[in-house]
N, C-alpha and C positions, 0 to 999 in steps of 0.2 A: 504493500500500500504506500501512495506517496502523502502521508500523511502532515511531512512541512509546507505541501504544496498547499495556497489556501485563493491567490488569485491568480487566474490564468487566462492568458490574453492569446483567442482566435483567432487567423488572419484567413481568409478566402475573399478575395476580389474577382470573382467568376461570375458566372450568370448562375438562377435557380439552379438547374440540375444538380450545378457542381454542388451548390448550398446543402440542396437537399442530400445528397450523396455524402456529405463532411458529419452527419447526423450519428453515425455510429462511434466518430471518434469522440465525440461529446458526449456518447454515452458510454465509452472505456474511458475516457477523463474521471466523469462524474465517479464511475463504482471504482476506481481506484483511490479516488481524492477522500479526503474526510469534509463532506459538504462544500464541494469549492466555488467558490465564485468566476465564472467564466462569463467573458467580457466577450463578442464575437464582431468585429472589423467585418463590413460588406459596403457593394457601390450602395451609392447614397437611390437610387432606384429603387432598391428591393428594402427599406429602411423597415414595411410595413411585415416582414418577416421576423420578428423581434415578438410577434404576436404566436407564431408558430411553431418557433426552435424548443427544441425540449432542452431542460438541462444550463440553458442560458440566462444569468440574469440580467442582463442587456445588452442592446444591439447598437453601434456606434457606427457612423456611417462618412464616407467620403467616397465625395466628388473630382477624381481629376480634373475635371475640366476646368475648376475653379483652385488656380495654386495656392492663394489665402489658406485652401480648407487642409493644404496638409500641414498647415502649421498651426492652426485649431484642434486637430484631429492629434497631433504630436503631443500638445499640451493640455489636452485631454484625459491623455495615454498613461502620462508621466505619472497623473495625481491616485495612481491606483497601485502602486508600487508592486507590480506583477512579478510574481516565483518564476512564470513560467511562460513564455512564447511558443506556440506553435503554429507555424505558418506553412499551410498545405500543399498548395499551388503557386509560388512564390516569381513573380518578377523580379528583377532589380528595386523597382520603384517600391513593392510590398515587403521584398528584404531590409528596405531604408527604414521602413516605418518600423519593423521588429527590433530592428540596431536601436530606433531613435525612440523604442518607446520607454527604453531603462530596464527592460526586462532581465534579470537577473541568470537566467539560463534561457536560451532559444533555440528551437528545432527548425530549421527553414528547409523549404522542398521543393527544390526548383525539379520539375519530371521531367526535362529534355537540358539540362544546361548546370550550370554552377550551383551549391548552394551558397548563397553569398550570406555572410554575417551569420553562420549558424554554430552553437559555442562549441559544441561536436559534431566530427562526421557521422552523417547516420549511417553509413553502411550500407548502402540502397543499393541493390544490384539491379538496375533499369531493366524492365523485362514487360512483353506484354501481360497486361495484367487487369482488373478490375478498376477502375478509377475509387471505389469504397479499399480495397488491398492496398493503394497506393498510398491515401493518405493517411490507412494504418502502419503504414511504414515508416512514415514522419516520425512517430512515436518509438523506434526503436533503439533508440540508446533510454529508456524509461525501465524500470524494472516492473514490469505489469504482471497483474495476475491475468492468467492465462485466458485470451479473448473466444466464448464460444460462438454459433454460427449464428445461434441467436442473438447476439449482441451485433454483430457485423449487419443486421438488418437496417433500413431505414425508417426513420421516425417523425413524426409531424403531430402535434398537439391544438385542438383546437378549442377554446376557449369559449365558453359560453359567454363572459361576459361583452363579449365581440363579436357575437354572434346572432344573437337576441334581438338585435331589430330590423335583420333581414327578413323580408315578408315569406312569412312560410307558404304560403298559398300558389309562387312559384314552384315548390319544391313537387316536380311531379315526375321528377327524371328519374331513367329504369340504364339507358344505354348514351351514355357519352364517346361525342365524334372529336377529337383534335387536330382538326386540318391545318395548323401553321406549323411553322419552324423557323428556325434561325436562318437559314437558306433553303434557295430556292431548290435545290437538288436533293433536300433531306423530306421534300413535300410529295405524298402521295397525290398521282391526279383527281384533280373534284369530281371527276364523274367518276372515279372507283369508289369514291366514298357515299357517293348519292346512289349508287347501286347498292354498296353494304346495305347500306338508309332503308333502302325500300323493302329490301328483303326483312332484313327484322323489322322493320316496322310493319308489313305484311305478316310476319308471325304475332302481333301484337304488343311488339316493345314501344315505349314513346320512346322521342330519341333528342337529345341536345348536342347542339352545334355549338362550339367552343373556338372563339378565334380573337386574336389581337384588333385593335381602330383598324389599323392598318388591312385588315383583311377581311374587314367588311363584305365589302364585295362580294370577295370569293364564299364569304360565309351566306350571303343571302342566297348566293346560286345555287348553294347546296342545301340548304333549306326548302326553297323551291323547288327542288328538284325532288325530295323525300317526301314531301307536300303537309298534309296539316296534323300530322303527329309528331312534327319533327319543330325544334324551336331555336331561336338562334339567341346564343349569350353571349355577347361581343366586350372587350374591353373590360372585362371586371377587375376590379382590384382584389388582392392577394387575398383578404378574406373572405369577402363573397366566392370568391372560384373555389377555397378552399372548403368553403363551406357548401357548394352544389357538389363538385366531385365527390363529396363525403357521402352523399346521399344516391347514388350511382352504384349499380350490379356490375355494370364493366366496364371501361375508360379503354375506346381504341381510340390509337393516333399514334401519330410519326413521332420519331426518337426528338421529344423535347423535353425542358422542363416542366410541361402538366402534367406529363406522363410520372414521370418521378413524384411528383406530388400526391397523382393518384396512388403509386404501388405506398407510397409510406403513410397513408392514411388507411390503407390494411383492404386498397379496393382494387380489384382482379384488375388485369390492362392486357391491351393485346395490341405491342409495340411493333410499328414499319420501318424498316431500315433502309434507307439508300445507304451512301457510300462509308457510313460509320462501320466501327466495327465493333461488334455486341460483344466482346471480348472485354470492351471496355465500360462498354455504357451500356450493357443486361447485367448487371449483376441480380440478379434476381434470378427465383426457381418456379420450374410448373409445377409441383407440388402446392407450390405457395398461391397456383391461381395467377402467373405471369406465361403470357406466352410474347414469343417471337417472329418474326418472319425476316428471312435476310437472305437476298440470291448472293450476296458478296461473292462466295466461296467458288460459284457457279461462273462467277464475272473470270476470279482467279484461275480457273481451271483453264479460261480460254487465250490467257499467258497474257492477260493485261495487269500491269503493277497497280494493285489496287492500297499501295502503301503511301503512293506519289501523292505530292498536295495538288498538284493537278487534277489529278483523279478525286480525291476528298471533296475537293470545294466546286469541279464542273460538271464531272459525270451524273448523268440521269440513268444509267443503266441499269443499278440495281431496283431501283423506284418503278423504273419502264416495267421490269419481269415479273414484278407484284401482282395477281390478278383479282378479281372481284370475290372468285370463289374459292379461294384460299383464305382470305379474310373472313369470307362470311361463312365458311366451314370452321373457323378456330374460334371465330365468335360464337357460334350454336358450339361449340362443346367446351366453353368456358362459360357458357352461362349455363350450361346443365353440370356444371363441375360442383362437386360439395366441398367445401373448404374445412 
């Protein structure tokens, strides 16, 4: 037990997934610490996650975009006189702020690069791996007690008192659709998703459409297209969405962070891959009510390098080889699955 350990300062500067993905490490922080107080650094965007993190008693937030804020954010840092830094996913610029926040011993984990300013080496043999293994590797110069698979799980808490004056009379969603993504090549076509749509909502599912402002659009065409059992939720903030997905039998959509949201709120998904590799970003088990779909391997076999960032960030191929009824086959046998 690291029982001197009593304030310990998180760094992840990532978008949701990774957030939600760093959830196990806070929960081997916590059952190792004697009640610690964990401090968690995130972009100033997701501030409203502070509502959600288990194990955190609060959420501290910067803005690069505004230089001012790393020097509010630094002296912020300082007045908490931290045991302990661990910083997951580590830039330069997040290594700065672990040196600069006085933290007394720090764990810093760059995944592709240096660890800069971290007061030991971790020992980190770079390997394909789970992005949740990874940032339990941070933690390895720590003497832990030994992490089981259930801890390694992700976790998301939701708060009634934040909860309570969302109007429950929306709450009527059985099968959630996640048609966006960070890019464009990580997006299933809309009309595979308005085919899913129609199928189960022809077996009697209602169904909600889940998309960012930004994709409005795309989200009304697919609403329309499912026609009037089908509803569209645009642009919610991080409690409201976490609070509809909670109420959801199964959460399909493309490898984002709603999806990660939905598996840690303990609700079946049924994740599309384009050129990701679920290697990294499934950690998750069908036992547990998570399925997959990924031609990657299929793309691989036809000797194209699907490791290249060329390939990651343009190819549509594995997205293209996705079909309607492979989705809507792994949906009818995750929603007949008993958990």
């Amino acid at each position: 037990m690291l029982k001197p350990i009593k304030n310990i300062l998180v760094i992840k500067l990532r978008d949701i997934g990774d957030i939600v993905l760093s959830t196990p490490v806070l929960k081997v922080l916590d059952h190792n610490c004697a009640n610690p107080m964990i401090i968690y650094v995130v972009k100033k965007e997701y501030e409203n996650f502070k509502y959600l993190l288990p194990y955190v008693r609060e959420v501290v937030t910067y803005d690069k975009k505004d230089p001012i804020d790393l020097i509010r954010l630094i002296l912020k840092l300082r007045k908490y006189d931290f045991d302990l830094c661990v910083n997951l996913h580590a830039t330069f610029r997040s290594a700065m702020i672990a040196l600069l926040s006085g933290a007394k011993f720090r764990l810093v984990h760059n995944h592709s690069g240096r660890d800069y300013f971290t007061s030991v080496p971790l020992g980190i043999v770079e390997a394909q791996k789970s992005i949740i293994e990874r940032d339990l590797d941070t933690l390895n110069p720590l003497k832990l007690l030994p992490i089981t698979e259930e801890m390694k799980k992700t976790e998301l808490i939701l708060n009634e008192e934040y909860t309570r004056y969302i109007d429950d009379e929306e709450v009527w969603l059985t099968v959630g659709l996640g048609i966006g993504a960070k890019r464009d090549n990580k997006m299933w076509m809309k009309e595979g998703f308005i085919e899913a749509g129609r199928r189960l909502a022809a077996d009697g599912y209602k169904i909600a459409v889940f998309c960012s402002k930004d994709e409005k659009g795309i989200g009304e065409t697919v609403v329309a297209g499912i026609g009037d059992k089908a509803k569209l939720y645009c642009g919610l903030d991080f409690l409201r969405l976490a609070f509809f997905l909670n109420k959801l039998r199964l959460f399909i959509g493309n490898d984002s962070g709603l999806r990660h949201m939905a598996a840690a709120l303990g609700i079946k998904t049924l994740t599309l891959f384009g050129p990701e590799n679920p290697v990294e970003w499934h950690p998750y088990k069908e036992e547990d009510g998570h399925f997959k779909i990924s031609h990657l391997q299929d793309v691989a076999k036809t000797g194209v390098d699907v490791n290249s960032k060329k390939f990651r960030t343009k190819s549509m191929l594995p997205m293209e080889m996705i079909t309607e009824e492979e989705v809507y086959d792994a949906a009818f046998r995750l929603l007949k699955q008993k958990k």
